[in-house]
N, C-alpha and C positions, 0 to 999 in steps of 0.2 A: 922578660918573657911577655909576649903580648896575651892579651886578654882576647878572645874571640867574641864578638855578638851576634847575636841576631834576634831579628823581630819577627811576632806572626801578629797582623793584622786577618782578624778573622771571628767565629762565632764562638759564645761560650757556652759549652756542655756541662749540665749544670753535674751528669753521672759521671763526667772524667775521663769519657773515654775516646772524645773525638772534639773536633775545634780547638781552643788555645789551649785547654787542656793537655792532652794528647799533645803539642806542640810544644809543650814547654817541658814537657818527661821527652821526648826527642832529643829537643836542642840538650839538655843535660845528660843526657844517655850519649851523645855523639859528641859530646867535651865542649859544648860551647856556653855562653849565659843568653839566657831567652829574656825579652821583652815581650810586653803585648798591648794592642791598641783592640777595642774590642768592637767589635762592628754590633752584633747580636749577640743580645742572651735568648737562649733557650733554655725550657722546664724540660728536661728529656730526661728517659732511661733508656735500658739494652731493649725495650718493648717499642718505645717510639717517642716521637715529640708530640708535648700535649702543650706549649704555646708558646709564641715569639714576639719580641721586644726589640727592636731596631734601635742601637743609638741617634740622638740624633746627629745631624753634620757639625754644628757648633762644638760637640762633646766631642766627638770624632779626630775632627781639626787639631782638637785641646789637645789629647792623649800625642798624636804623632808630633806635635811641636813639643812638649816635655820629654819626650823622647829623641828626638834628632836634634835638641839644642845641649841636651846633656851626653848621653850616652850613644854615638854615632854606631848604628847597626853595622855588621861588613856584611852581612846579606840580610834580605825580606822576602815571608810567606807570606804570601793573600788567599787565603780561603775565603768561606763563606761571605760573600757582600751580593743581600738581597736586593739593595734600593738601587735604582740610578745617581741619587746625588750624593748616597755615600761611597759609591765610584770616583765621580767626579772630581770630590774632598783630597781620597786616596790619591788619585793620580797628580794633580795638583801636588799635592804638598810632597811627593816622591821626587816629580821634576825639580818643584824648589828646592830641594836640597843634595839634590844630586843622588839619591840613593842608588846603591848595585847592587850585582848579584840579585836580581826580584824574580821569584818561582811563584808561579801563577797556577792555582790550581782552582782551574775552574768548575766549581761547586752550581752544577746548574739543575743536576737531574740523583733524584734518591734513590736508594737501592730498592724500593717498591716500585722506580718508574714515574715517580709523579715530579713536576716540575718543579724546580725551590725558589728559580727568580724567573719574572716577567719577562717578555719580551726588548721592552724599553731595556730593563736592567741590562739583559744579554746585549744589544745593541751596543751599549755604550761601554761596558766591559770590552768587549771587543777593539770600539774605538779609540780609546784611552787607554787599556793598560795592557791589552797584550802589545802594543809597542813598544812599551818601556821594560818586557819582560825578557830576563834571557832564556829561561826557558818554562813552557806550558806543562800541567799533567793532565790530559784528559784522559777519565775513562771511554770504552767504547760510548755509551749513550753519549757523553759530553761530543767525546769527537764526531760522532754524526750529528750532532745540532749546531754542531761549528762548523764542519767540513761537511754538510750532504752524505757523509759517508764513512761507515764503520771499518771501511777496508784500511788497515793500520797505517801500512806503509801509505799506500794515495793520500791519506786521510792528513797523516804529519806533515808528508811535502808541500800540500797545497797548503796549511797552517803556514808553513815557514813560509812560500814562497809571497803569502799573502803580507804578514806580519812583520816578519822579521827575525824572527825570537824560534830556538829551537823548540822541540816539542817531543815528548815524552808520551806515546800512546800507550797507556795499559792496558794487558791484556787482562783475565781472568772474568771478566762478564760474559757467562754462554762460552766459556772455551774452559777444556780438560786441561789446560795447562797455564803458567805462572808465568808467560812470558812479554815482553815490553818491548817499543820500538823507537830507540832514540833517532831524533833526524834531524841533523845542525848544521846541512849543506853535504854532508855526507852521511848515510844511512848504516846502524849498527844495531844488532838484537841484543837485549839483556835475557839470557835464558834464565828461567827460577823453575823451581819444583812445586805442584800445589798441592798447600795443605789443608788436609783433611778435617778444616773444623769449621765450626758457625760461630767462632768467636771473631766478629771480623771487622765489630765498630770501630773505625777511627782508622781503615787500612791506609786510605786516601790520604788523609793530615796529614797521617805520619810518613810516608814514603817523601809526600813532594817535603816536608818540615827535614827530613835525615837527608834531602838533599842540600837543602838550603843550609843548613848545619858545617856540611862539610866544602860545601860552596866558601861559605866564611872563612872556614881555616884555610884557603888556600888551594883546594881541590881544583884542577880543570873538571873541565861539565861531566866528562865520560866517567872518570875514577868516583867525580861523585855521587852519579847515579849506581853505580857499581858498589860503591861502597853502602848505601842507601837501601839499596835491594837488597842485601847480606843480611842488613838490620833489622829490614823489614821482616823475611822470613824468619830470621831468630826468633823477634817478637808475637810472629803468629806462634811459629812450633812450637813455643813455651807460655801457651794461653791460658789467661788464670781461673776462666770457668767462672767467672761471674755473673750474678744476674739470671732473669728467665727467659732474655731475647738473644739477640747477637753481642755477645758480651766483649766487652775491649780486648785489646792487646796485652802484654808484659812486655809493657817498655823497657825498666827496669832489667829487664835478664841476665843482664852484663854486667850490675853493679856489684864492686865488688863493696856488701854488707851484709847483713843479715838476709837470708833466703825469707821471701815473701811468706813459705807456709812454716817457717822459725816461729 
């Protein structure tokens, strides 16, 4: 029986609830074994981030070669990467080893609106690794800083047509509803229901990582944004209420052990 993996290169959240954290309660929540390369730590809780630390390229490099020389990922999450030259690294050592399946969730803009990478950075993220990606998740802001434009559907085609690589718009920013628009040469809505909470740190990780998850075991693109979105919503609707801000998810929801408030 084979073993599934997958990698998230991405930020660490030092409360748990979003970045590699969140990433790796996914990948185990969705059956598969997580790795992680860590791009940034961050001091954060469910209130905000109070301060960031970028690995450097050298460290970087290190992590993904002790990882692609031993344990070969079958898919890869890229979140959070602030710098341009830890793009670079990333995309570089992906080509070299041939990595698949790579879900790209471009972490550009915070749920307060405020920007999280430079311009350069966006630049080059664009040039290097949305090519090598099969498929994008922006939210609305992300997809208007990528595409001129929040309008879902326009916004995804001209992503692919540009790129290459499908693209996943989500919805729920400024809209009454849970709904998403995959575009991979041919256009498909994922319908969801939206839930009624403020616990909703690490929604992002976690959707584009429960793809990537099931990407790995074998999923085509569609069944595993399908399957993903399922997850997703369990793990809002069963929200554990932590914290004084936007408190994480219940990834966990489905394990079968001991109930979190046992």
């Amino acid at each position: 029986m084979k073993n599934h993996c997958a990698l998230t290169i991405a930020g660490s959240d030092s409360s748990g609830g979003a970045g590699i954290q969140a990433d790796l309660k996914t990948f185990l929540a969705n059956g598969v074994y997580g790795m992680s390369a860590i791009t940034t730590l961050t001091a954060q809780n469910t209130l905000g981030v109070r301060s960031v630390q970028n690995s450097t390229p050298e460290f970087l490099a290190d992590q993904l070669d002790a990882i692609f020389e031993d344990i070969f990922p079958d898919a890869v999450k890229i979140g959070m990467v602030s710098s341009a030259n830890l793009i670079e690294v990333i995309a570089a050592k992906l080509k070299f080893y041939g990595a698949k399946n790579i879900v790209v969730d471009p972490v550009m803009i915070a749920t307060s609106g405020a920007k999280l990478i430079d311009d350069a950075a966006i630049n080059t993220l664009k040039a290097k690794l949305f090519p090598l990606a099969k498929i994008l998740t922006p939210n609305l802001p992300e997809l208007k800083t990528i595409a001129a434009t929040d309008e879902m559907e326009r916004g995804a085609k001209k992503i692919f047509d540009e790129y290459g690589c499908a693209v996943l718009a989500k919805g729920g920013h400024g809209h009454n509803d849970a709904n998403d628009y995959l575009f991979d040469g041919a256009g498909k809505w994922f319908y969801g229901r939206r839930i009624d909470t403020q616990n909703t740190h690490g929604t992002g990780c976690t959707l584009s990582s429960a793809i990537a998850a099931n990407l790995a075991k074998g999923y085509d693109l569609k069944i595993s944004v399908g399957r993903a979105k399922s997850y997703l919503t369990g793990a809002l609707s069963t929200g554990l209420n932590l914290g004084r801000g936007s408190g994480p998810l219940n990834h966990g929801f489905n394990l079968r052990g001991a109930d979190f408030n046992d």
